[in-house]
C-alpha positions as CSV (number, residue, x, y, z in Angstrom):
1,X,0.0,0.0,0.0
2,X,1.4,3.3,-0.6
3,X,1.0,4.6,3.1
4,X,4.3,2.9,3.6
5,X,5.9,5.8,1.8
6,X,4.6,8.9,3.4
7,X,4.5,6.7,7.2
8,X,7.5,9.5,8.0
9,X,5.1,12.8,7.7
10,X,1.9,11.7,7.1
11,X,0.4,11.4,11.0
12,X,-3.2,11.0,10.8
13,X,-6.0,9.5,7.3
14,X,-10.1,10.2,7.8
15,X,-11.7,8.0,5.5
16,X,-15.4,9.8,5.5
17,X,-16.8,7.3,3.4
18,X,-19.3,4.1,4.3
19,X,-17.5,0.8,5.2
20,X,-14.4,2.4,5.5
21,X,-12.7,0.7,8.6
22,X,-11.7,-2.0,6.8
23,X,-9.5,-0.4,4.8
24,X,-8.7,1.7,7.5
25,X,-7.2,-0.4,9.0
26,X,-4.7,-1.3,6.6
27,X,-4.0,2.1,6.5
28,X,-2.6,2.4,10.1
29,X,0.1,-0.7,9.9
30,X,1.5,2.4,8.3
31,X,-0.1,5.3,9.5
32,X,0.1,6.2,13.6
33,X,-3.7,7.3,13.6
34,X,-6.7,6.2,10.7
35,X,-10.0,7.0,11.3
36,X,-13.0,4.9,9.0
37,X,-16.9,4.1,9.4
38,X,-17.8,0.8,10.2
39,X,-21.1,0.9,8.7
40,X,-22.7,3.2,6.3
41,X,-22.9,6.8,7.1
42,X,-25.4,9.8,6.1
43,X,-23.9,12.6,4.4
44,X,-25.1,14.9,7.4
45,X,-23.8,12.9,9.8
46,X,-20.0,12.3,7.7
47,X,-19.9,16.3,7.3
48,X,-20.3,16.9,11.3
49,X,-17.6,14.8,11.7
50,X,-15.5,16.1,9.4
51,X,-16.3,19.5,10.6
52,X,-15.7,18.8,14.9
53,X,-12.6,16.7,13.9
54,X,-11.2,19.5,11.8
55,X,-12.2,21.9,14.6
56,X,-10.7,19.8,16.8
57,X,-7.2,20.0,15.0
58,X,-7.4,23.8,15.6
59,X,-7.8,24.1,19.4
60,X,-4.8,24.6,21.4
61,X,-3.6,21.1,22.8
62,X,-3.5,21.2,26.8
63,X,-0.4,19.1,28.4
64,X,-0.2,15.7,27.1
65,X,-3.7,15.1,25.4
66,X,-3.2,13.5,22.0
67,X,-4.3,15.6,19.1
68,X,-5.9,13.3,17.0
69,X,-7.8,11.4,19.7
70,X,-9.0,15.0,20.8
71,X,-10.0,15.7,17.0
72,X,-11.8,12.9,17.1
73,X,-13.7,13.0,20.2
74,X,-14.6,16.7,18.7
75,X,-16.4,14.7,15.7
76,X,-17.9,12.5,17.7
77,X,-19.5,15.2,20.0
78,X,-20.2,17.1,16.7
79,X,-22.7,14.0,15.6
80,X,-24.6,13.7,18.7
81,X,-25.1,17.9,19.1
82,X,-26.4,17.8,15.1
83,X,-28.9,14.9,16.9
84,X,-28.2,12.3,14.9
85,X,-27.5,8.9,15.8
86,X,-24.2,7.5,14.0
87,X,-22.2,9.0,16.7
88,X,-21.0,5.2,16.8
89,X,-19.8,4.6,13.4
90,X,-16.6,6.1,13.3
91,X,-13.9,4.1,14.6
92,X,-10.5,5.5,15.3
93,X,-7.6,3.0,15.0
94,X,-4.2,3.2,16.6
95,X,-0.8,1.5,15.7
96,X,-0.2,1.0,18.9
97,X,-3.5,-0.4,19.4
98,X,-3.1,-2.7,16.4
99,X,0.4,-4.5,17.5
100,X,-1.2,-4.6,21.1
101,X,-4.5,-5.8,20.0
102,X,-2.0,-8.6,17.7
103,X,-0.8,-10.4,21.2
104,X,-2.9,-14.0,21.9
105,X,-2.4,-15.9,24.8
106,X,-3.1,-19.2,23.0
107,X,-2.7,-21.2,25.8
108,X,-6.0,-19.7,27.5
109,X,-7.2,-19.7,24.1
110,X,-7.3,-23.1,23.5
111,X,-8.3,-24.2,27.0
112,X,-11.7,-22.0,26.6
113,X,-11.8,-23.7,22.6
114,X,-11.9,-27.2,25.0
115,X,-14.6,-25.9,27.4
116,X,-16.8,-24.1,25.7
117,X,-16.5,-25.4,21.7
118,X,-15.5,-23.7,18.9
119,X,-18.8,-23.0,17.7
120,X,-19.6,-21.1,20.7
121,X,-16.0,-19.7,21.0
122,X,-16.3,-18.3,17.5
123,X,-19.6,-16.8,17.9
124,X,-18.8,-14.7,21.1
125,X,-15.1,-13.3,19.9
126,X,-17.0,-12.3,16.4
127,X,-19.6,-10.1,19.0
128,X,-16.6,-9.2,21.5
129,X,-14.5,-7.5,18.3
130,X,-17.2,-5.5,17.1
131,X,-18.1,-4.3,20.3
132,X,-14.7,-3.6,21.4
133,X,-14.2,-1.6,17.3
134,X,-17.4,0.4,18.1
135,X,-16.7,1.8,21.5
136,X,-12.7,2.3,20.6
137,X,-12.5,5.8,21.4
């Protein structure tokens, strides 16, 4: 991907379009800070994010707060003052979070794999991601 090559300036990618984490993601094995929708998203709702996050780049950054998680809180808010509901569907991704996120204790893994099945197992870590990608703020 050509993030690789502009990883040493480029700091932070909104991707304001629907179904965008995905690709998000990607982004920021490259890129310290990507920010995508992980469902669709009405124009209205994509603009007041784009709006309170670029507002939020403005403001004067107090001690160690993180710019970009600021910005983004500043969309979020942005969503839920315009009143409208999608103030859940952008996700911002780390990569720091990522090569955490990428350690598996496999031992406890396969031990809950014996108790519970894989069936099971599969079902609840497929509801535990998306709950942990939505409420990643």
């Amino acid at each position: 991907m050509g993030f690789k090559l502009h990883a040493d300036y480029v700091n932070c990618v909104l991707l304001n379009a629907c179904h965008s984490e995905k690709t998000a993601i990607a982004i920021s094995q490259y890129i310290n800070y990507a920010i995508g929708m992980n469902q669709p998203i009405e124009d209205k709702a994509a603009i007041e994010f784009a709006k309170g996050f670029y507002d939020g780049l403005g403001y004067k950054n107090s001690g160690n707060q993180n710019l970009f998680q600021r910005a983004f809180d500043e969309g979020i808010v942005a969503i839920q003052l315009s009143g409208i509901s999608e103030n859940l569907t952008p996700v911002l991704l780390k990569t720091d979070d990522l090569r955490s996120d990428s350690r598996v204790d496999y031992t406890r893994l396969r031990d809950l794999l014996r108790v519970v099945g894989l069936t099971h197992c599969t079902n609840f870590l497929s509801c535990a991601l998306t709950k942990i990608r939505r409420f990643r703020l």
